[in-house]
N, C-alpha and C positions, 0 to 999 in steps of 0.2 A: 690863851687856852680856854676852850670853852667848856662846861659840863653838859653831858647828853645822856640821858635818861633813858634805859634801857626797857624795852616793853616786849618779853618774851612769850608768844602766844603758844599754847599749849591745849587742844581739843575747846579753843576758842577763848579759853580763859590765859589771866596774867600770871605767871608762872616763873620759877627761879628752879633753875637744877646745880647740884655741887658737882661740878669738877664735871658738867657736861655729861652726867650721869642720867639717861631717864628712866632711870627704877629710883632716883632720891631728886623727887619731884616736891619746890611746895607750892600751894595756888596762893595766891595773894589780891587777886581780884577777878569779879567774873565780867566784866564788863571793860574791855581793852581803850574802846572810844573813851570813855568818862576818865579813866585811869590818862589817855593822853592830855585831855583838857587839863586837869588838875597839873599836870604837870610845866604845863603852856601857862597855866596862871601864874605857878610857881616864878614863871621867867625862864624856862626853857626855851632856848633858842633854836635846838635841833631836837630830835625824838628819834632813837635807836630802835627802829621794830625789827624782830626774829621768828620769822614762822618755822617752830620747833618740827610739826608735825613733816612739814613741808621738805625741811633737810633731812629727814630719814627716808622719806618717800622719793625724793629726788623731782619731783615738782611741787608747786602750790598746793599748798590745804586750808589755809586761811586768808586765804586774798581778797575775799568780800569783805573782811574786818578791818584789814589794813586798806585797802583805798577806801572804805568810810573814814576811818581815823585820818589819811592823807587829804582828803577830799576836805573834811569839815576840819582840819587845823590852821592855822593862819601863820601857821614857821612848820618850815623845813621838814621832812622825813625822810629818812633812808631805809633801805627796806633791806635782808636778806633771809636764806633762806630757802633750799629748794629752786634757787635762779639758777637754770644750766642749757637753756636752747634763745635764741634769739626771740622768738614768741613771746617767753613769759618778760623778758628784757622791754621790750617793747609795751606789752601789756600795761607794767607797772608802770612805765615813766609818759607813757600817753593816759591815766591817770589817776594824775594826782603828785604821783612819788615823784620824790627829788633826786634821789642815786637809790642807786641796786648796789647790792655788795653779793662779790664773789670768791666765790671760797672752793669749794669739791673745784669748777670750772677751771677757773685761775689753775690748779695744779696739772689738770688733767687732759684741758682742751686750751691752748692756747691764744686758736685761730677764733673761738668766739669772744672771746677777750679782746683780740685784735678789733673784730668785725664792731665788737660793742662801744669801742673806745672812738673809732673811725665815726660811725654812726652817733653817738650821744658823749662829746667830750667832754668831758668836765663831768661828770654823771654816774661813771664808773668808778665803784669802789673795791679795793680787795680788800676780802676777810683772810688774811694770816693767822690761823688758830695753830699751837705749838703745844707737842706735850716735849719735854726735855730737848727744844731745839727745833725739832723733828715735825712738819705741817702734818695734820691730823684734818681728816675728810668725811664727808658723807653723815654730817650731825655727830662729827666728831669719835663717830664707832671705828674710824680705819685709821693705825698710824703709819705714814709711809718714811721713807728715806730722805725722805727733801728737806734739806735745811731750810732754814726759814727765813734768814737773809740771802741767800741764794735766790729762791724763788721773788722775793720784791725785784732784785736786782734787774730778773728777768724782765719785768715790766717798767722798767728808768723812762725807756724810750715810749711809751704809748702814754697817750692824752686823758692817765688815772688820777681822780680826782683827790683819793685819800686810800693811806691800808689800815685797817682796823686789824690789830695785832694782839690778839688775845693767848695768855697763859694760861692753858686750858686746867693746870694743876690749882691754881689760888682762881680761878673762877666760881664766884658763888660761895665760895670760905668764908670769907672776910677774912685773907689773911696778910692782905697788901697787894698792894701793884708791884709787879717782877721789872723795881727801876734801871736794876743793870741791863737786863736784856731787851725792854722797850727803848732803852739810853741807845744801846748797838744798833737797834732798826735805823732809830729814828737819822743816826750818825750815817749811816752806811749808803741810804737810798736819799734821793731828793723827794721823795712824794713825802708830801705831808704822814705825817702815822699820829692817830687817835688808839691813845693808849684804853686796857680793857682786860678786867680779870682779876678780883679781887680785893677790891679800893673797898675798906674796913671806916676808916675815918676820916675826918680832916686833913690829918699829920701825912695820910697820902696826897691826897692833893695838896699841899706845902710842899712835899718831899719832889711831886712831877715839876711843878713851875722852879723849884729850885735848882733844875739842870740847865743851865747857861752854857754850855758845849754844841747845843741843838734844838731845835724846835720841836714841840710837842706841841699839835694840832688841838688836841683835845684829849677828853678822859668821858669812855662809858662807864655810868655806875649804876648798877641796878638792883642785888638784894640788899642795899645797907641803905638806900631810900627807901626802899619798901620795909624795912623793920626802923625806924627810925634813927638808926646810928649815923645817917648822915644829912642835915637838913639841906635840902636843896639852895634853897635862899643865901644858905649862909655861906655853900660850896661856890656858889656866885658871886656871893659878895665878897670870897677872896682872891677869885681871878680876878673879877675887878681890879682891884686895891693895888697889883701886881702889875 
């Protein structure tokens, strides 16, 4: 399992909201590039970037910050965010970016899902964001009816590289990772799923690697590195050890 450092841009700065909420915004750094470096020194192997502004807009608002950050890193980036036409798909991953993640799209538009997965295997990611089950859209302001292993299900068969599964209630809390319900993704579907939403401390990352029933790809953490509750290094050095 790897740990991936979450970098959520907000009117270009780094940024944390609780429970997906943006009227309870806090900034944590104005400088997104420097904020990825540190974290690549740390030993970051991947870097989770979120253009905030971008999912309520339904295109790109930060995309010149994120392909500098992509451009000048030396490991991996995934990028979501406002990704819903083949344009900006293309855009990101000619460069720099390593995967796009989709989220509002996946629900809504199937056929670019299709077209995206066709065109760049391996490169497509969905973003499954859940409040009580239920996939939640559009920067997370719209909940709809779709279960949320249902809709993985629906993509078994296309050439997705990973689902990033976030529990939109313990996002940005600290109040742990939602182990039973990332456990049933992760069980349900073969695509890889990188758990997300909540990871407070260590004791969650102990608690994700100690599911032996199924695979968990990985864990995003992002406001408990940024307030120091959880040292990167040392989040590493228990995947390691494991």
């Amino acid at each position: 399992m790897i740990i991936i450092p979450a970098i959520d841009i907000k009117e270009g700065k780094c940024v944390r909201l609780a429970q997906g909420d943006f009227d309870r915004v806090t900034t944590y750094a104005d400088n997104p590039v420097e904020t990825a470096f540190a974290w690549a020194q740390k030993g970051a192997e991947l870097i989770h970037i979120v253009d905030l502004d971008g999912s309520l807009a339904g295109s790109p608002r930060n995309s010149k910050i994120i392909i500098d950050v992509a451009r000048k890193l030396e490991i991996p980036v995934q990028v979501g965010g406002g990704i819903r036409d083949m344009e900006t798909i293309e855009y990101y991953l000619s460069n720099g970016v390593s995967s796009v993640i989709l989220g509002t799209t996946a629900l809504y538009h199937e056929s670019i899902v299709e077209e995206a997965c066709e065109n760049f295997p391996g490169r497509i990611i969905l973003g499954i964001d859940a409040l009580d089950g239920k996939v939640a859209s559009h920067g997370w302001t719209q909940k709809s009816k779709q279960n949320a292993v249902d809709l993985a299900k629906r993509y078994e068969t296309y050439a997705v590289k990973a689902i990033v599964y976030t529990d939109i209630r313990r996002d940005g809390m600290g109040t742990g990772i939602n182990i039973d319900a990332t456990r049933e993704m992760a069980k349900a579907v073969k695509i890889p799923v990188i758990a997300s939403g909540g990871v407070s401390c260590l004791k969650d990352i102990e608690d994700l690697l100690s599911v032996t029933d199924c695979e968990i790809y990985g864990v995003i953490i992002g406001r408990a590195l940024y307030t120091g509750a959880v040292a990167l290094e040392e989040a590493i050095r228990i995947t390691k050890k494991n």
